[in-house]
C-alpha positions in Angstrom: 26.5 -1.6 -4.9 22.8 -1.3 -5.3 21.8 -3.2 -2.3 24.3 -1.3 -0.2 23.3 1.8 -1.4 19.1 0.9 -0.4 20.2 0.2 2.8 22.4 2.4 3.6 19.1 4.4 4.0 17.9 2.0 6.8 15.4 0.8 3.9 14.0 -2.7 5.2 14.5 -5.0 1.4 12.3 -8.0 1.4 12.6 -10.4 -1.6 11.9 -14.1 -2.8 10.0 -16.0 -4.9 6.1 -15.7 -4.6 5.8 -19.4 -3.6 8.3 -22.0 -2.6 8.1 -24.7 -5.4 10.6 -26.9 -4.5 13.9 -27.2 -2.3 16.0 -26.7 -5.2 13.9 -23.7 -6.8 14.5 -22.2 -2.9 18.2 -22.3 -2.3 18.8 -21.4 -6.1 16.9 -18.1 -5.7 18.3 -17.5 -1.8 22.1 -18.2 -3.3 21.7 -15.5 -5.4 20.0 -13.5 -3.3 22.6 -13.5 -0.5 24.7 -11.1 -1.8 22.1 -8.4 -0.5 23.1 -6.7 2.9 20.6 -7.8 5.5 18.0 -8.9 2.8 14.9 -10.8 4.5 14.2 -14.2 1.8 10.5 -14.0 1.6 7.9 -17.6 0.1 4.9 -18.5 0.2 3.7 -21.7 1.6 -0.1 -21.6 2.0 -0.9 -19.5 -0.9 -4.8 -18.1 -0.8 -6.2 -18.8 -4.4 -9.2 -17.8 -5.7 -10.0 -21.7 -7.1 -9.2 -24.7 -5.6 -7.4 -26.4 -8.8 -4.5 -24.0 -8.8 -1.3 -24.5 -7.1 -1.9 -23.5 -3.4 1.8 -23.9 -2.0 3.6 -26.7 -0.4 2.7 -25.9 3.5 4.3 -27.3 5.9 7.3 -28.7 4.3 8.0 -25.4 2.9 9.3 -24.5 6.7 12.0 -27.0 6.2 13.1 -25.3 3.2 13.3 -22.3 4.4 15.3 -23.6 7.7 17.7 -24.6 4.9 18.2 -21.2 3.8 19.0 -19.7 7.2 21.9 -22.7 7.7 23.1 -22.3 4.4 22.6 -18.7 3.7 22.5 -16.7 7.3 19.3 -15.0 5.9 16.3 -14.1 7.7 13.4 -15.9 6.5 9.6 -14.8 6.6 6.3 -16.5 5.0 2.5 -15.4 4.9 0.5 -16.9 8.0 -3.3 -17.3 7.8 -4.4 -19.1 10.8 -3.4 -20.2 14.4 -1.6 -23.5 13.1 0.6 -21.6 10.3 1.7 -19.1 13.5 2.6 -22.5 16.0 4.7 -24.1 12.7 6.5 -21.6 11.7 7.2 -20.3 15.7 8.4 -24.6 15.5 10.8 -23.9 12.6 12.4 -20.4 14.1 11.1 -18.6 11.1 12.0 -14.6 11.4 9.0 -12.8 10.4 5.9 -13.1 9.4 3.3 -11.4 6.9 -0.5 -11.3 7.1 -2.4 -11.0 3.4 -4.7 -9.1 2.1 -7.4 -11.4 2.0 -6.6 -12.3 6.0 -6.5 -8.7 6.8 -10.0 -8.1 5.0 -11.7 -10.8 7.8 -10.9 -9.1 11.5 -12.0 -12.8 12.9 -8.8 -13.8 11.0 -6.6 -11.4 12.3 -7.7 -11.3 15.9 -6.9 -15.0 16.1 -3.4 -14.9 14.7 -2.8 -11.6 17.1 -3.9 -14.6 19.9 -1.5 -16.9 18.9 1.2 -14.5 18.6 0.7 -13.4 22.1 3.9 -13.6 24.1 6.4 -13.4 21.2 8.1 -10.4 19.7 8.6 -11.9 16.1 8.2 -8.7 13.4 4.6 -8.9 11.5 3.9 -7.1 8.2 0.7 -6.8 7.7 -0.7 -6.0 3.8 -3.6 -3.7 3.2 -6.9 -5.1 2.9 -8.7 -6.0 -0.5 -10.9 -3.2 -0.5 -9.3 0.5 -0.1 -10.4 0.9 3.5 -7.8 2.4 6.1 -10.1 1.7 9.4 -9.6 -1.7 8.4 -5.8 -2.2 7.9 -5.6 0.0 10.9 -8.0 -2.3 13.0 -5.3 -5.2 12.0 -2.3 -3.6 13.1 -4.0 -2.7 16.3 -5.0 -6.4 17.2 -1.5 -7.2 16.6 -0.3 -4.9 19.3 -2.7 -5.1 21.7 -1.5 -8.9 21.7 2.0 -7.6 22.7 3.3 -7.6 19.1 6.5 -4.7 19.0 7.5 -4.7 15.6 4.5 -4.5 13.5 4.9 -3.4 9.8 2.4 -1.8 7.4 2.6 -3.5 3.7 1.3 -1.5 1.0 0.4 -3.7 -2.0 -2.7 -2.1 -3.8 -6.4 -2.4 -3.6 -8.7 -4.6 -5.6 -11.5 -2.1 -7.8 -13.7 -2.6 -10.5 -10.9 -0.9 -13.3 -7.8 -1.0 -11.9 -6.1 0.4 -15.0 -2.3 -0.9 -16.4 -1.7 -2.2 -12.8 -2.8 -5.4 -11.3 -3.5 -3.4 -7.9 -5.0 0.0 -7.9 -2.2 1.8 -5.9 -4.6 4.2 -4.7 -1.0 6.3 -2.6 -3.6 8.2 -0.7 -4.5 5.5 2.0 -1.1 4.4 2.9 -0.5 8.3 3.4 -3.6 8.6 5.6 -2.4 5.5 7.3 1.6 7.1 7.5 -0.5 10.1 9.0 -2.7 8.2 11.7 -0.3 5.7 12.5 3.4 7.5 12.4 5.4 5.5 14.6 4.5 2.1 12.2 7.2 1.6 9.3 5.2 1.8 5.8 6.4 -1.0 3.3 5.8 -0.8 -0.4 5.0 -3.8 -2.4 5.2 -3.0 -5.8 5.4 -6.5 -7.2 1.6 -7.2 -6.8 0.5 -3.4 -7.6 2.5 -4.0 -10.5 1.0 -7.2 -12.1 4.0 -7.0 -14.6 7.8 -6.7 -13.9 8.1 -3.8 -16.2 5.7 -1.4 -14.1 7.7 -2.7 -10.8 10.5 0.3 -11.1 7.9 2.9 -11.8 6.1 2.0 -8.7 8.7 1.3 -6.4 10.1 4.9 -7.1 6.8 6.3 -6.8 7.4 4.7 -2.6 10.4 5.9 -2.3 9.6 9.6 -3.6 7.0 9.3 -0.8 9.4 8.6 1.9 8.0 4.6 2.2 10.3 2.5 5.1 11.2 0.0 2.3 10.4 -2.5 -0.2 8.8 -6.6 -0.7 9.7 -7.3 -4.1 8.8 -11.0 -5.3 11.9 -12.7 -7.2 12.4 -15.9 -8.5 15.3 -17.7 -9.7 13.5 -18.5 -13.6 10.1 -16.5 -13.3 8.6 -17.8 -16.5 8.5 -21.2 -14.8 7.2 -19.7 -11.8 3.6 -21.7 -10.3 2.2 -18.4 -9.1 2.5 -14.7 -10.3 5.3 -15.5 -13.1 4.5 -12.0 -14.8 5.6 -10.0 -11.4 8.4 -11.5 -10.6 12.1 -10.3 -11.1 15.3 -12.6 -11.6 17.5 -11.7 -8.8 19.7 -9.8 -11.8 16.8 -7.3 -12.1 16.3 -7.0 -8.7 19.9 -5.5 -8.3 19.4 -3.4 -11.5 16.5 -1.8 -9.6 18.3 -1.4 -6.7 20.7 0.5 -8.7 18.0 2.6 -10.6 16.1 3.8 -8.2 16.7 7.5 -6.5 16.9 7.7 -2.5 16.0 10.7 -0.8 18.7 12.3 1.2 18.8 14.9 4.3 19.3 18.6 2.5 21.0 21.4 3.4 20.3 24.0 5.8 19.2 26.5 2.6 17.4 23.9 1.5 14.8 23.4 4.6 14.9 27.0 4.8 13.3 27.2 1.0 11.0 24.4 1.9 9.4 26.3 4.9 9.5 29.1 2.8 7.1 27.5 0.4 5.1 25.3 2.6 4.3 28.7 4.1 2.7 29.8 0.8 1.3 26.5 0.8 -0.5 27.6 3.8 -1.8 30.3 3.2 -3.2 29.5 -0.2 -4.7 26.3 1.9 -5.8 29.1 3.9 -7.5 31.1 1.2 -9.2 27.7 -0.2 -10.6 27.0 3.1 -12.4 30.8 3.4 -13.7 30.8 -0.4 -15.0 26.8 0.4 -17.0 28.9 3.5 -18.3 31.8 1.1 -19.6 28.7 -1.5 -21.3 27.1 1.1 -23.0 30.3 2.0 -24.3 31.1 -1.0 -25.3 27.4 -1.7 -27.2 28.0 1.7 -29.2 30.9 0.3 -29.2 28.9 -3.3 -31.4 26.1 -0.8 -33.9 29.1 0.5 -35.0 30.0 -3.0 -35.4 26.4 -3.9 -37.7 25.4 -1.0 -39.9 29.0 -1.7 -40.6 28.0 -5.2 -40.7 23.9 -5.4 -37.8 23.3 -7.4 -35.8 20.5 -6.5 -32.4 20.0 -4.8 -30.9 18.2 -8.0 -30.4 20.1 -11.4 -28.5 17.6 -13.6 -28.5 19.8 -16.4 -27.2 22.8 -14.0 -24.5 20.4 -12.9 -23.2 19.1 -16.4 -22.9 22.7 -17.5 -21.1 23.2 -14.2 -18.6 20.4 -14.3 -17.9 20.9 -18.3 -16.8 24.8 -17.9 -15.0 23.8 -14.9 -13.1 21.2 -16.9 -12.3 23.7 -19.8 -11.2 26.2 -17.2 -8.9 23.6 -15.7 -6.8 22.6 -19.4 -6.6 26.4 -19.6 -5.0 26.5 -16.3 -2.8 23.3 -17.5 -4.0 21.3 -14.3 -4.9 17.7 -14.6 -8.7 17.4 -15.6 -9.4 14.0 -13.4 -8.1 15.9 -10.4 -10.4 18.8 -10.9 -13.3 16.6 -11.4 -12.5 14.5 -8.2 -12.3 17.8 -6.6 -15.6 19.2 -7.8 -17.5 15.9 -7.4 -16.7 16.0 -3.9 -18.1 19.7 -3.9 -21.3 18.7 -5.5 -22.4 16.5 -3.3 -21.9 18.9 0.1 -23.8 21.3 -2.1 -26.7 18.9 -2.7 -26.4 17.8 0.9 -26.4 21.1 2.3 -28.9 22.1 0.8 -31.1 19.1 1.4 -30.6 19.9 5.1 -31.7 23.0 4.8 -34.7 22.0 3.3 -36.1 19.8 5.4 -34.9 23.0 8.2 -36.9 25.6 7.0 
């Protein structure tokens, strides 16, 4: 099956409804969610809206509900925790895990007083990525958590909050989870492609998009009759889709000794072309240097807008010539621009 198949891989699968309704609403979606090898049955309880007239969860009783589904069910169980009383209930109920949100993560006041009240225990955390795409931040979280003693602390990848975030709910913006794989190795990375996702047709997309980047597993939200869902009902899978994704999705396996071989092979060329960028980034820098001397000797100044629309639209033509992607290219030569223009500001005020 599916499930097997995911975990097999030593994939962590995390799934349940977004909130817990109701008792019945609980057991009906962790009955059919059983079937998954060592599945972890994730609800809300204390659900952070952004107005106060929407449904905010059930709290408390919720942790009765969800001892019912470890006694009937022999799941783990896991809810989001936002405060020192959430983490001394749900230590009461023998809940299995637990996961910080965004909006906790955002607020380091937050954090550092549920990493106090987990001191002493060696419950797993999974803590989501702040609001705003900020790495230092969702670092900083993690790292209150185990300088309280916390052993198994999670990353949780769910998207960031911008201005335009495109089809997706989230912006996934891959880049910062990859720094964070890159600063923090030894802390498994978790993809949430539910709330990235906004809609259950974009969840597939997304979660293969983790698992091509070698992600430690998946939170997916499912509910037993999403359109009746209180919270998020456009996100969520049935439990039937959340096997069909299971079953879709491509896993990365350990190649062959040819094929690492061919892999070094071309992250060698990889190298050197990284190589080459690096020198010819130097020789621009140095003529952008001498660009600055000329500048200061006859009073023009640092900016030239029109010099730098010309620049950008010829380097955009030059890029659908050489068939690469036009945003990348700009992203790349925006970021060149403004060294430029600092560089030679520098040098300026220098000479």
């Amino acid at each position: 099956m599916g499930q097997s198949r995911f975990v097999a891989t030593n994939k962590v699968l995390i799934a349940g409804p977004c909130s817990a309704e109701s008792l019945e609403q609980v057991l009906t979606t962790a009955e059919s969610l059983s079937v998954f090898d060592d599945l972890i049955f994730r609800a809300g309880l204390w659900k952070p809206r952004t107005r106060p007239s929407t449904f905010e969860g059930v709290g408390e009783k919720g942790l009765e509900w969800l001892a019912e589904v470890k006694s009937r069910y022999s799941l783990k169980v896991c809810t989001e925790v936002a405060s020192p009383y959430h983490v001394e209930k749900c230590l009461d109920y023998g809940i299995d895990a637990l996961w910080i949100g965004a909006r906790t993560t955002t607020n380091p006041f937050s954090v550092q007083d549920i990493a106090e009240a987990l001191s002493g225990t060696d419950i797993p955390i999974f803590v989501k990525n702040p609001l705003n795409p900020d790495v230092k931040l969702w670092i900083g979280a993690i790292e209150r958590l185990q300088k309280s003693g916390c052993k198994s602390v999670c990353a949780v990848h769910r998207g960031f909050s911008l201005a335009d975030n495109g089809i997706y709910r989230q912006s996934p913006l891959w880049q910062i989870a990859i720094e964070l794989r890159r600063l923090l190795p030894s802390v498994k990375l978790i993809c949430d492609p539910s709330h990235m996702a906004g809609k259950r047709d974009l969840v597939l997309e997304l979660a293969q998009t983790a698992m091509n980047l070698c992600y430690d597993g998946l939170m997916l939200e499912v509910h037993s009759s999403p359109k009746n869902a209180k919270t998020d009902s456009e996100q969520q899978l049935t439990p039937s889709g959340l096997k069909e994704l299971l079953d879709s999705l491509r896993l990365s396996v350990e190649g062959s000794n040819n094929t690492q071989s061919d892999l070094e092979m071309l992250r060698k060329r990889i190298d050197d072309i990284d190589a080459e960028i690096l020198r010819m980034l130097s020789e621009r820098m140095k003529v952008v240097a001498e660009v600055s001397k000329v500048k200061k000797q006859n009073n023009i100044s640092v900016l030239q807008i029109n010099r730098w629309n010309k620049l950008l639209e010829e380097r955009m033509r030059q890029a659908e010539k050489l068939c690469l992607d036009k945003s990348f290219v700009k992203d790349v030569f925006e970021q060149i621009h403004k060294e430029s223009v600092n560089l030679q500001d520098r040098m300026i005020k220098k000479i």
